[in-house]
N, C-alpha and C positions, 0 to 999 in steps of 0.2 A: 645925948639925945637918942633915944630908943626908937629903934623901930619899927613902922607900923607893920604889924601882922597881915596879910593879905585873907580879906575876907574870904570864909571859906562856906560856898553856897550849901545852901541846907535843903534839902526837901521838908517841903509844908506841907505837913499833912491835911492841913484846914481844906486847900483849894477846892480839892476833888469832893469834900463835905459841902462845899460852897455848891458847888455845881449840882450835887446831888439835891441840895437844899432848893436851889431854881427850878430845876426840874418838877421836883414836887410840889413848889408851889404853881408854876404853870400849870398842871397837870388837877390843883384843886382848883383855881381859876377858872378852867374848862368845866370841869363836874359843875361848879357853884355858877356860871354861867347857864347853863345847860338845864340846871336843877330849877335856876329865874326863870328858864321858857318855859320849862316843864308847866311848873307852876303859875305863870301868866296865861297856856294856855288853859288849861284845869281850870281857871277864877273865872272863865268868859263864862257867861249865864247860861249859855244855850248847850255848851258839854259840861259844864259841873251839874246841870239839869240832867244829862245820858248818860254821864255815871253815877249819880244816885240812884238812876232808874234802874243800869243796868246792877250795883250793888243791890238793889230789893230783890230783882229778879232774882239772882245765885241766893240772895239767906233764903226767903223764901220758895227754895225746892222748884224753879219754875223750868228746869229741863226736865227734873222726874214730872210733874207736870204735866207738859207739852209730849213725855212720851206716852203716858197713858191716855191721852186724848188722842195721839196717833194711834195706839192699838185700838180703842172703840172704834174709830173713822175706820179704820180697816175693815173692823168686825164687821162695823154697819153693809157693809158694799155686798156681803154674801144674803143675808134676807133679802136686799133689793133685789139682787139677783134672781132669786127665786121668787119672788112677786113678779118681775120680769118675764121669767120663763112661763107661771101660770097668766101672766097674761096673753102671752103669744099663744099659748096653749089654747085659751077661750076662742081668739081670733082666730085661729086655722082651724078648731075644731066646727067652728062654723060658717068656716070658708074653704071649702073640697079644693076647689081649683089652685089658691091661693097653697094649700098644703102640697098638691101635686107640683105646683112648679119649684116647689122649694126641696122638696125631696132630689125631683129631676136636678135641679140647680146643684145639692149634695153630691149626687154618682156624677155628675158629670166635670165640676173640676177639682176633683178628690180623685186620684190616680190608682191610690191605694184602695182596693176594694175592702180590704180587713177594718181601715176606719171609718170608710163610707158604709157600711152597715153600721158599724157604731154610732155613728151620728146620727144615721135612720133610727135605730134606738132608743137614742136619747131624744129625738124629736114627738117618736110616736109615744114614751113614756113621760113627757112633759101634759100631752094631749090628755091621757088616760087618770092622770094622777094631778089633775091641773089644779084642782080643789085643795085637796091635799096639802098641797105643795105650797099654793097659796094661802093658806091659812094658816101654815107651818111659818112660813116667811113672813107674815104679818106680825105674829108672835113675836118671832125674834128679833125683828124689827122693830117692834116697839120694847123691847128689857137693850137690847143695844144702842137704840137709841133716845132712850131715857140715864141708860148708865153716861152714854157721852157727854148728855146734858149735864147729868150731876156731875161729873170731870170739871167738865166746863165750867159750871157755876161756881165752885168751891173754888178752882183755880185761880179766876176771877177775883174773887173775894177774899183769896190770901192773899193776894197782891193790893187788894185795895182799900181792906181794913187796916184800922192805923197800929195795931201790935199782929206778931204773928201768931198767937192763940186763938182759938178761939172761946168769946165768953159764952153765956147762958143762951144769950139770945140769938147768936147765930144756929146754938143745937136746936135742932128741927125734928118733928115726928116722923116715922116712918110713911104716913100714907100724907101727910103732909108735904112732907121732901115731892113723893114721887108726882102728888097733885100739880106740887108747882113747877115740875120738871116737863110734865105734859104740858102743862101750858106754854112754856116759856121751848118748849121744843116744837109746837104749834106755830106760836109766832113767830121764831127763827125762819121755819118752812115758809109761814106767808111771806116773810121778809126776803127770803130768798129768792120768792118766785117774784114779787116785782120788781127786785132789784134785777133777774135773769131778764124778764118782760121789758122794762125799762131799754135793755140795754140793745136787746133786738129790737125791739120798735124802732128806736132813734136812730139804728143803725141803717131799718130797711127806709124807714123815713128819708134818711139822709142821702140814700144812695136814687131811693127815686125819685127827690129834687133836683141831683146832680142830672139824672139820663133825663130829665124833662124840660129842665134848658140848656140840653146839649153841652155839655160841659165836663161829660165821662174821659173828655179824648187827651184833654188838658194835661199838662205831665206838670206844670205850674201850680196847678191843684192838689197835688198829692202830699206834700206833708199840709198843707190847710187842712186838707181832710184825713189823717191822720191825728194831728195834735184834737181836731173836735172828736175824733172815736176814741183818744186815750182820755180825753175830758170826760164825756159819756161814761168810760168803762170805770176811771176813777169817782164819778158822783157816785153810780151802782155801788162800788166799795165802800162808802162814804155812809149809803146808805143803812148797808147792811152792819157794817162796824159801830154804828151811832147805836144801833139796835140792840149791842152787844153789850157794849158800856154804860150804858142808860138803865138799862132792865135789870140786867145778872147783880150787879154788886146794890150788897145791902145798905150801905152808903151810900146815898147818891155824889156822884160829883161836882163840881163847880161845872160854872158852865163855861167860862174859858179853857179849864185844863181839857174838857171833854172836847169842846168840837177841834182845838190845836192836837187831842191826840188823836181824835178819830180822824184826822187828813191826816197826819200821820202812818197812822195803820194803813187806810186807803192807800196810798203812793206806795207804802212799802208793798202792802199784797198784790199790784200793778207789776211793780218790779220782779216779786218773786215770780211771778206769772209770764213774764217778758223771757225770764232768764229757765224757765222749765220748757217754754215753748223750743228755746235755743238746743237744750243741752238733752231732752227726750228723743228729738229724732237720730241725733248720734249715737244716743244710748245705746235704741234699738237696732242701731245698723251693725253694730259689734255682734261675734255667736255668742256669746255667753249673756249681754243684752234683748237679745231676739228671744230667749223663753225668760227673762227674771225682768229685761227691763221694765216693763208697766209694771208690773210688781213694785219695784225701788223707787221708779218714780212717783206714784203715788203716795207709798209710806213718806219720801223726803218730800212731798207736795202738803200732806198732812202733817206733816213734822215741822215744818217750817213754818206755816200757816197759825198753828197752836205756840209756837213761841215767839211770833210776830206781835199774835193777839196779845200774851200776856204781857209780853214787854211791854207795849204799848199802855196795859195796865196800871204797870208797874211807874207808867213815865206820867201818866194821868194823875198818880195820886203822889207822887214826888215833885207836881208841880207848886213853885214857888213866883211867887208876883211881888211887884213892890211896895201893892195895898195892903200885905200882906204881914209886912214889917211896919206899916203905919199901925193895923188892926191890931199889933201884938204888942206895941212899946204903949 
């Protein structure tokens, strides 16, 4: 009878393969898990709707875009300027006392005598050359603010034409283009102003109903009357943005995608507005803020603003409904 051999234990190389094998599949598990939510959250309507908006916006150029409409808005602010200044100019040269106490006002809390003559200067050379100046400023006030239009226009309507070339009939004449850029920068201004108008009236309205039945003192009243002033300031938004989308693009748009984007826009330009009022006065309280901040924050107030608009665009004419797949099958 022979004997048995005493089994002699082996190292398995498999195991440690085995293990290594779990791991990588836990490990795809997790991705292909992960990769489901992804994907579940993408298919909801309402973000597969924000990124194909925000997709149109990057093909079609809408940062380069949104930066040249910031340089014009920039440009624009220096002709105001000096329509500004020739108007002040008219006003003291025909009001003595009114220029004396502004002068007096000058030397007296200006320390520095070297810039208090300078500003005597520049006050009494606004006065002498007040015509000038405003005529000068009127000029470039209107090629600046017709070029911002056409910014604006084109920008518009590369986001909201359905390929990104353009055909025959978008190319426009030169005295044509600029006709309809007057116009259409016309009505923006009206738009602007009673959407501004709107927004003061309701305000001072609002505030002298409140002091007429006693009712200022209330500390129970103040977000009431807070949420009706962001109501107010967002219809103004609403107003003015309906104006933007409606007009500019040579397509017109449906009128569902139009007024869900123009509240859109509205709340957003709100927000931006909320969060400039917040982050300007700290700007300014910084030294290196105190002489560039207004500077910065106006370019990123018009920088923001023009790729708010365009997004917003871009999300109008990327909108998809359900009539929409009945109207196509």
């Amino acid at each position: 009878m022979t004997e048995k051999q005493p089994t002699e234990v082996q190292h398995n190389p498999e195991k440690p393969l085995l293990n290594i094998k779990t791991g990588n599949q836990t490990v795809d598990k997790s991705i292909t898990r992960v990769s489901r939510r992804i994907a579940w959250f993408q298919a909801i309507p309402a973000v597969a709707h924000f990124i194909r908006a925000g997709e149109r916006f990057n093909d079609r150029l809408g940062s380069q875009f949104g930066a040249a409409i910031t340089y014009f808005s920039f440009l624009s602010l220096i002709p105001i300027l000096m329509v500004s200044f020739a108007a002040v100019g008219f006003v003291l040269a025909s009001n003595q006392d009114l220029l004396t106490q502004l002068i007096d006002k000058i030397v007296n809390n200006i320390s520095d005598p070297t810039l208090a003559t300078t500003l005597k200067n520049t006050v009494n050379t606004a006065i002498q050359q007040r015509t000038t100046v405003g005529l000068t400023g009127l000029l470039i006030a209107l090629y600046s603010g017709l070029s911002w239009m056409g910014n604006l226009r084109e920008a518009i309507r590369a986001q909201s034409r359905d390929v990104w070339e353009r055909n025959e009939q978008d190319k426009e004449k030169i005295w044509l283009k600029y006709s309809r850029d007057f116009i259409s920068l016309t009505g923006l201004m009206l738009a602007l102003i009673i959407t501004l108008s709107l927004t003061s009236i309701a305000g001072t309205a609002q505030t002298t109903i409140v002091r007429a039945l006693g009712l200022d003192g209330i500390d129970g009243l103040r977000p009431a009357m807070t949420l009706i002033a962001l109501s107010i300031s967002i219809l103004a938004n609403y107003l003015l943005f309906l104006w933007i989308f409606w007009i500019l693009p040579r397509h017109k748009p449906r009128k569902r995608a139009l007024l869900r984007g123009t509240l859109l826009a509205a709340t957003g330009f709100e927000i931006i507005k909320f969060i400039m009022t917040l982050t300007l006065p700290k700007l300014a309280s910084s030294p290196s803020g105190a002489a560039f901040g207004s500077v910065l924050g106006l370019m990123a107030f018009f920088y923001f603003f023009a790729r708010l608009t365009l997004f917003c665009a871009a999300w109008i004419a990327t909108a998809k409904y359900a009539d929409d797949q009945q109207a196509e099958s």
